[in-house]
N, C-alpha and C positions, 0 to 999 in steps of 0.2 A: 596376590594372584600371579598365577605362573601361564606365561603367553610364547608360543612357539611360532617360529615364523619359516615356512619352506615352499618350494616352489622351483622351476628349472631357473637357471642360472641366467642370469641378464634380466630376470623381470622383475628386479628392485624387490626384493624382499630386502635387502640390509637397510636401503632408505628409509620401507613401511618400518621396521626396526628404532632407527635412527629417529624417526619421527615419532614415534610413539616414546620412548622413555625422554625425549625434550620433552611432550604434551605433559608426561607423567608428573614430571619435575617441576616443570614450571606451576601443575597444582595440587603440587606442596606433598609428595610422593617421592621416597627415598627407593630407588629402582638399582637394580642388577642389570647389566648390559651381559650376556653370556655370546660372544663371538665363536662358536661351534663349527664355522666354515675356515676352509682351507685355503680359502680368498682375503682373511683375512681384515677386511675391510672393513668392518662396523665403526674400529675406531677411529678411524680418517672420514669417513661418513660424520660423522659424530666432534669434526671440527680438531681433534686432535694431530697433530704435527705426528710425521711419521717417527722423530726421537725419542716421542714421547708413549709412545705405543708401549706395554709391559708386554715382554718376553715371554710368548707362547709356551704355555705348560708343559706340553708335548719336549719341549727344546729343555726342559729344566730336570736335566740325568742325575744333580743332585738329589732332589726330591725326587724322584723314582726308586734312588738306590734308598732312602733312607725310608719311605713310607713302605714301598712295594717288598723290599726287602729286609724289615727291618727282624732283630735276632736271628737272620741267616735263614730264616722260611721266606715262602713267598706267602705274602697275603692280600688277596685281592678285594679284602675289605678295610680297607685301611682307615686310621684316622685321621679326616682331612677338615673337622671344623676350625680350624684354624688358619686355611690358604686363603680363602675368598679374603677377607680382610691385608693378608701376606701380601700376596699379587697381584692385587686390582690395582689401577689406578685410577684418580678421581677423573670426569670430565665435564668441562663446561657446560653453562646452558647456553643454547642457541638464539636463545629470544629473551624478554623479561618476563616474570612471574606476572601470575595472574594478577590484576587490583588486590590488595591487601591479603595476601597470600606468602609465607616464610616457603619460598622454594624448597624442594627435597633436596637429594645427594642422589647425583648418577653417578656409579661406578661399573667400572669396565674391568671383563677378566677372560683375555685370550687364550680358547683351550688347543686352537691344534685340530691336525686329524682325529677323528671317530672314525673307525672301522669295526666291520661285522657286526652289522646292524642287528640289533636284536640275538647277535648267536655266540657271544663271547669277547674274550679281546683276544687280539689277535700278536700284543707284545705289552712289556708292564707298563711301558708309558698310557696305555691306552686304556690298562685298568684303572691310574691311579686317576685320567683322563673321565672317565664314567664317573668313579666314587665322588671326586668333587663336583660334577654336574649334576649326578645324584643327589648329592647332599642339601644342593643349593635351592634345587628342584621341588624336593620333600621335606629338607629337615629346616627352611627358612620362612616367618611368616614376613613375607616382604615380593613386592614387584619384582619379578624374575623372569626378564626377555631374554631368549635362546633363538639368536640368528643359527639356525642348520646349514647341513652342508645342503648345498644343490642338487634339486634330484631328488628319488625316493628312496635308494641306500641305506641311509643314515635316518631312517626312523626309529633306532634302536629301543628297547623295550624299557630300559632303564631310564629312559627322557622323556619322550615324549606318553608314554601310557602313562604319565604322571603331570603332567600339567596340566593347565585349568580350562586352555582355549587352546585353538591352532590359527593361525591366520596365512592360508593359502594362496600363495599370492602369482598371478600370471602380468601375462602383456598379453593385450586381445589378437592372439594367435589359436588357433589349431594344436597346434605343438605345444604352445603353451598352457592351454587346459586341457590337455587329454596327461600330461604329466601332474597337474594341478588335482584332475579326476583320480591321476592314480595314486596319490597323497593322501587325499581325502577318503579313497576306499582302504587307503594301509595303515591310515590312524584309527576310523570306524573299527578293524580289525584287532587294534590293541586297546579298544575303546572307549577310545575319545571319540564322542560325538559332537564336542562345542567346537563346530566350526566356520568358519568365515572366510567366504571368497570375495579377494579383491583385485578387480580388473585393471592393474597399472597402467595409463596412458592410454587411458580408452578415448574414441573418437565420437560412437556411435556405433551401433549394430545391435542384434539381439540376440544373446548371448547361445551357444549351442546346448542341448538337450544332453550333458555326457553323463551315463552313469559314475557316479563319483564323487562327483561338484559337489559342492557345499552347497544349500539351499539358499543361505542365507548371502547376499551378494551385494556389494558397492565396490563402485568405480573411481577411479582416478582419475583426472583427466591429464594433457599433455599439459609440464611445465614449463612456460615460456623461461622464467627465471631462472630455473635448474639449469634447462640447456644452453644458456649463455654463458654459464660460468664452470661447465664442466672439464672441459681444456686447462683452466688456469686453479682450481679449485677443489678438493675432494669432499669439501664439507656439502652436506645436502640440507644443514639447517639455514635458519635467517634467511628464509625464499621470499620474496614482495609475494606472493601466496600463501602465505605461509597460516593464514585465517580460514584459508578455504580448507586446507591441506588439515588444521585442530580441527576443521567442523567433522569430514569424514572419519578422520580418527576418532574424534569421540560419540561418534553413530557406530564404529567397528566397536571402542568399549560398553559402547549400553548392550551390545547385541551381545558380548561374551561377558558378560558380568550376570544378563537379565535370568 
């Protein structure tokens, strides 16, 4: 199954992310991490040391000149089943597998800016950028999480009207579900209807009436344990909640799988 994950920027979509392909691993689920934002972040999320991060695709002018250009034409449909294995690299589990359960393989594969969302590319890095996100997207039967860019921009047609679910993700603001609302109306639009809103660091309150939202809705609550270790830490796995944290995720996978 292929899960997209977007939302305005600060309201933990990389975390929702980051938590879902540990839940995935630990039962017994070989998962793709696709990091699509410009923040980069999923893989420090994800426990990884910042040396260890692979080298943003977008940054790799080798492979540009050689895919994008290759026989001295441009071709914007190039052959790229071969990079996901190339560039990825492997990352830890955050917790221990389930009882009697051979954990999956989470692999991470940094792509870079996306631009012109759904209208083209906008330079070759960007096609050769799509064709592998494409590919990973459509041409792989395997768990495939795509943390997006921030914002509604980067809905592009080649991504996300091809995945399995959306998980829209806010923090209980104003601002942040009326951009969540306008997510949700611009995947409907390339149509994707399997979607899921989740309220990060919700307190209480009853949620507002926005044309847009996803029907389908779970909350988050405030992480005492995350916030203690933010300062000294990027990883958002191994939380002393981290039971409450698989329960909700795996109420977000029954709702996008049912």
């Amino acid at each position: 199954m292929k899960i997209a994950f977007a939302g305005k920027g600060g309201v933990g979509k990389t975390s929702l992310a980051a938590w879902t392909a540990d839940l995935l691993a630990r039962q017994g689920h070989d998962v793709w991490m696709i990091d699509a934002d410009t923040a980069l972040s999923l893989g420090q999320a994800s426990g990884l040391p910042a040396g260890a991060l692979p080298e943003p695709l977008v940054r790799r002018a080798d492979l540009v000149r050689e895919r994008i250009h290759a026989g001295g034409f441009l071709d914007l449909n190039p052959e790229v089943g071969d990079l996901p294995e190339t560039l990825a690299v492997d990352v830890p589990l955050g917790a221990a597998p389930l009882p009697g359960v051979t954990p999956g393989r989470k692999r991470l594969l940094v792509m870079g800016a996306l631009t012109n969302a759904g209208g083209g590319c906008a330079c070759d890095a960007n096609a050769l950028l799509k064709a592998v996100l494409a590919h990973l997207v459509m041409g792989r039967d395997e768990w495939v999480l795509v943390d997006l860019e921030a914002g509604v921009e980067h809905l592009g047609r080649g991504t996300v009207a091809h995945v399995d679910g959306l998980v829209v993700v806010s923090e209980p603001s104003m601002r942040g579900l009326l951009v969540g609302a306008e997510v949700g109306r611009m995947a409907r639009d390339l149509g994707l209807n399997n979607q899921v809103l989740v309220i990060n660091r919700h307190t209480g309150g009853e949620v507002p009436a926005l044309p847009g939202l996803p029907g389908w809705r779970l909350t988050m609550p405030p992480l005492g344990g995350l916030a203690l270790r933010q300062m000294t830490d990027a990883s958002v796995l191994g939380l002393p909640e981290g039971d409450a944290v698989d329960a909700t995720l795996g109420r977000m996978l029954d709702l996008l799988t049912q």
